[in-house]
C-alpha positions as CSV (number, residue, x, y, z in Angstrom):
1,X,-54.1,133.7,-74.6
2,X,-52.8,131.5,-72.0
3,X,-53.2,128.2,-74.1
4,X,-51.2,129.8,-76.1
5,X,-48.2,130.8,-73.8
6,X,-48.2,127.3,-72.3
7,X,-47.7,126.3,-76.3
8,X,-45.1,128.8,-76.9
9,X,-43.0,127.4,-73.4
10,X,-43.8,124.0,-74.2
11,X,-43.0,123.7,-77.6
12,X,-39.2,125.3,-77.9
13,X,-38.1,123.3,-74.6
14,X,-39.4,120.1,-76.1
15,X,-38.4,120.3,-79.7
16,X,-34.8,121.9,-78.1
17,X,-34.3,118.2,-76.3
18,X,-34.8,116.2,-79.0
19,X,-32.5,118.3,-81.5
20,X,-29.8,117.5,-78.6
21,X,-30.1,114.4,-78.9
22,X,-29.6,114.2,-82.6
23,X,-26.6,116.6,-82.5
24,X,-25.1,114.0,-79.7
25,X,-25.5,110.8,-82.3
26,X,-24.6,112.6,-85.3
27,X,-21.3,113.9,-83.7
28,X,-18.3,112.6,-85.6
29,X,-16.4,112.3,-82.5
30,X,-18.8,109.4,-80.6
31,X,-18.8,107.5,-83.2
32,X,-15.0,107.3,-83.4
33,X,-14.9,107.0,-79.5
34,X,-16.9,103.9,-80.2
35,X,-14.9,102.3,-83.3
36,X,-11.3,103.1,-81.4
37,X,-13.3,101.3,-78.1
38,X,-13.6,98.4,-80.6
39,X,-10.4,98.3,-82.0
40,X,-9.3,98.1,-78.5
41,X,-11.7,95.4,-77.3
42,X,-10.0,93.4,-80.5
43,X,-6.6,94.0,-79.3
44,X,-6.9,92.6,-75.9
45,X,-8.6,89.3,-76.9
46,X,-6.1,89.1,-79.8
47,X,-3.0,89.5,-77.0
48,X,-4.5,87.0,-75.1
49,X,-5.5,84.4,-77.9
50,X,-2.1,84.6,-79.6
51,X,-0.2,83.4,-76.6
52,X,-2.8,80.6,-76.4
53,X,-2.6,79.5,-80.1
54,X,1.4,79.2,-79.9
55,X,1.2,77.0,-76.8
56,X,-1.4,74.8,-78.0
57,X,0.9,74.5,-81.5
58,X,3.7,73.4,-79.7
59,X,2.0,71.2,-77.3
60,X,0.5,69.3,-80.3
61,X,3.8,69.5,-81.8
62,X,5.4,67.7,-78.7
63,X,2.9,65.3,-78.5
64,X,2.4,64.0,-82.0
65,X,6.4,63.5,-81.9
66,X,6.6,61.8,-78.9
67,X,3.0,60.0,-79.3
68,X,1.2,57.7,-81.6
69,X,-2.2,57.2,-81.4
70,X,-3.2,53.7,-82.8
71,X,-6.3,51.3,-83.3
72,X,-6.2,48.3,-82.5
73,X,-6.7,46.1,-85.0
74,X,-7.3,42.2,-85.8
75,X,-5.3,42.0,-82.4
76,X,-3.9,39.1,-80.5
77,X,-3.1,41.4,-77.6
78,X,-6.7,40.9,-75.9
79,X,-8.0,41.4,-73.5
80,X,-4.7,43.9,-72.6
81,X,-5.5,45.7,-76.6
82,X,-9.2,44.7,-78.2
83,X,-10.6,45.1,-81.8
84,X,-11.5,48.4,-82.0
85,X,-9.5,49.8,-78.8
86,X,-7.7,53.2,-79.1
87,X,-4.4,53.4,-77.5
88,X,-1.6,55.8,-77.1
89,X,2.2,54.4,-77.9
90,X,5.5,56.2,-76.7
91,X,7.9,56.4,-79.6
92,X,10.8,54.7,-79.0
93,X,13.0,52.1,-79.8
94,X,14.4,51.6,-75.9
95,X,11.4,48.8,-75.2
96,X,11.7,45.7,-72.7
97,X,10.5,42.8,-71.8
98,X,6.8,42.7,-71.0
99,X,6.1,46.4,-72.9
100,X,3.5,45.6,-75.9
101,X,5.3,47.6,-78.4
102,X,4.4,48.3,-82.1
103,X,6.0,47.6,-84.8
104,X,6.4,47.6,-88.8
105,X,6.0,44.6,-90.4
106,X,4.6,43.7,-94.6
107,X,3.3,47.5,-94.7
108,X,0.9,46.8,-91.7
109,X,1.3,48.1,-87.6
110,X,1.2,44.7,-85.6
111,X,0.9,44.4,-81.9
112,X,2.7,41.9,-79.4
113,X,5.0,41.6,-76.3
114,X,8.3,41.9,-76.1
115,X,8.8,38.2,-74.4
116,X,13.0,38.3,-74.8
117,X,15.7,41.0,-75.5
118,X,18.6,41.0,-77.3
119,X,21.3,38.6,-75.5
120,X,18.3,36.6,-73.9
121,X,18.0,32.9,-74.6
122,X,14.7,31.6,-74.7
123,X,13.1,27.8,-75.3
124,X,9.1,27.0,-75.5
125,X,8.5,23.7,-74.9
126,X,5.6,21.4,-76.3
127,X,2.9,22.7,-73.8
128,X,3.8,26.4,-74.5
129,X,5.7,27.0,-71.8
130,X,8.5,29.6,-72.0
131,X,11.9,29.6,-70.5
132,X,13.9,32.6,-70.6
133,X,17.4,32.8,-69.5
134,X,16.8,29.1,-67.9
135,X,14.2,30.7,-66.0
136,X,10.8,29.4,-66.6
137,X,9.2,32.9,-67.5
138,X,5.3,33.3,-65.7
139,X,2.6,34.5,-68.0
140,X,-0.7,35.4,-66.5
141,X,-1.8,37.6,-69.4
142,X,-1.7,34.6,-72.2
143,X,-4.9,32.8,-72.9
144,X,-3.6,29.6,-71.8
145,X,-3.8,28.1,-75.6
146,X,-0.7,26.8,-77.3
147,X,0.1,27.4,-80.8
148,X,1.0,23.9,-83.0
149,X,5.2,23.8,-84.1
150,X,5.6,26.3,-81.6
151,X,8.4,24.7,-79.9
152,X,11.8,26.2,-79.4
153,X,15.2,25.2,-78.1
154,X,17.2,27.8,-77.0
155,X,17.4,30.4,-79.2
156,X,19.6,33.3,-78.4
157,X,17.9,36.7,-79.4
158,X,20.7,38.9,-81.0
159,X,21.6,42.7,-79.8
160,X,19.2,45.2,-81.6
161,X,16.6,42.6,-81.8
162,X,13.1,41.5,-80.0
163,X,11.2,38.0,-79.6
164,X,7.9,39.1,-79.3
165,X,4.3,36.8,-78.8
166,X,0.7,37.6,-78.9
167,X,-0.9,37.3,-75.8
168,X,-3.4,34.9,-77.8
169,X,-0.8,32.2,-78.2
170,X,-3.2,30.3,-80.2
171,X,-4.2,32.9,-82.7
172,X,-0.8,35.1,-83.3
173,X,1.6,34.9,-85.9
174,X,5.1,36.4,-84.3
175,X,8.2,35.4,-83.2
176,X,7.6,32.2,-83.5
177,X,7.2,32.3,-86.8
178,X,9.5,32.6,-89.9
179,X,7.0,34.8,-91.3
180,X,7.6,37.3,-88.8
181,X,11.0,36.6,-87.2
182,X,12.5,38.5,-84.5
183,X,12.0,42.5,-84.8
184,X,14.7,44.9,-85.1
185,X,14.4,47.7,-83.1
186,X,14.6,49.9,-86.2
187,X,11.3,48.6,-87.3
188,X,9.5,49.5,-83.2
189,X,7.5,52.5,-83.9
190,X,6.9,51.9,-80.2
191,X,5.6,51.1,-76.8
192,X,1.9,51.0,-75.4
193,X,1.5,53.4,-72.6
194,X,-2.5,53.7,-71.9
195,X,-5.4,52.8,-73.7
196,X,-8.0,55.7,-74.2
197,X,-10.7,53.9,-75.9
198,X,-13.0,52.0,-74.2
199,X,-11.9,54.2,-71.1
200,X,-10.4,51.7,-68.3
201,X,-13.4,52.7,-65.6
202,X,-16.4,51.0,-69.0
């Protein structure tokens, strides 16, 4: 008689709990609690991403118009631009002298330094020495080497146009050459502002 009493409490309390808790998850309105909870949770990162996405767009659309990135290649700018060096370049056509600038020339991106400017008058005499203006110019980033017929007398660089040298005087075709000329400023995609690759502390 008892064992059954304690059966007949027991029984409905416990059976009573668990049919609670079933009610509770079945119960149409937790489970919209829970998808308008996720809707929200959506919302927020969405109003936070958006802002996020527009600024990076624009930033990248400032920098790839104000920005080149280019690799140096079969360079005469070393050891200022190597083979295989990744720089940046400003665009502009407003370079000057000593700026390595870029430039189109026969469907290829060469590299040199702007050496004269328009209005300049310059002269290389037979031991590759450069005078500009009647100034004899100082060169420490030149390899020392002197390319052959590479002498000039006086030679006035016309407005709009560039004189520009490889740093390897030895191994560059530029200025000095008819091949190449002087450059137009129409044709300076233009000018070397830091090297990224190999990064300047390797």
């Amino acid at each position: 008689m008892d064992n059954d009493l304690e059966q007949s409490e027991y029984s409905p309390a416990g059976e009573g709990a668990g049919d609670d808790d079933d009610h509770d998850a079945d119960r149409p309105d937790v489970g919209a609690a829970a998808i308008g909870r996720g809707k929200q949770i959506r919302r927020s990162i969405w109003m936070i991403a958006a802002p996020m996405i527009i600024i990076a767009g624009a930033v990248m659309l400032v920098f790839t118009s104000w920005i080149a990135v280019l690799e140096v290649q079969r360079s005469s700018m070393a050891p200022a631009l190597a083979d295989g060096d990744i720089a940046l370049f400003l665009r502009t056509d407003s370079v000057g002298r000593g700026d390595i600038i870029a430039f189109h020339h026969s469907g290829l991106i060469q590299l040199k330094r702007v050496i004269a400017v328009g209005g300049d008058s310059i002269s290389i005499s037979e031991d590759g020495m450069v005078t500009l203006n009647g100034t004899p110019l100082r060169e420490p980033y030149t390899d020392g080497r002197v390319a052959e017929r590479a002498t000039l007398e006086h030679l006035e660089v016309p407005d709009g146009y560039v004189f520009v040298m490889g740093d390897q005087r030895g191994n560059s075709i530029d200025s000095r050459n008819e091949e190449i000329g002087m450059i137009s400023l129409e044709r300076v995609i233009g000018k070397s502002l830091l090297r990224i690759w190999p990064p300047f502390w390797s």
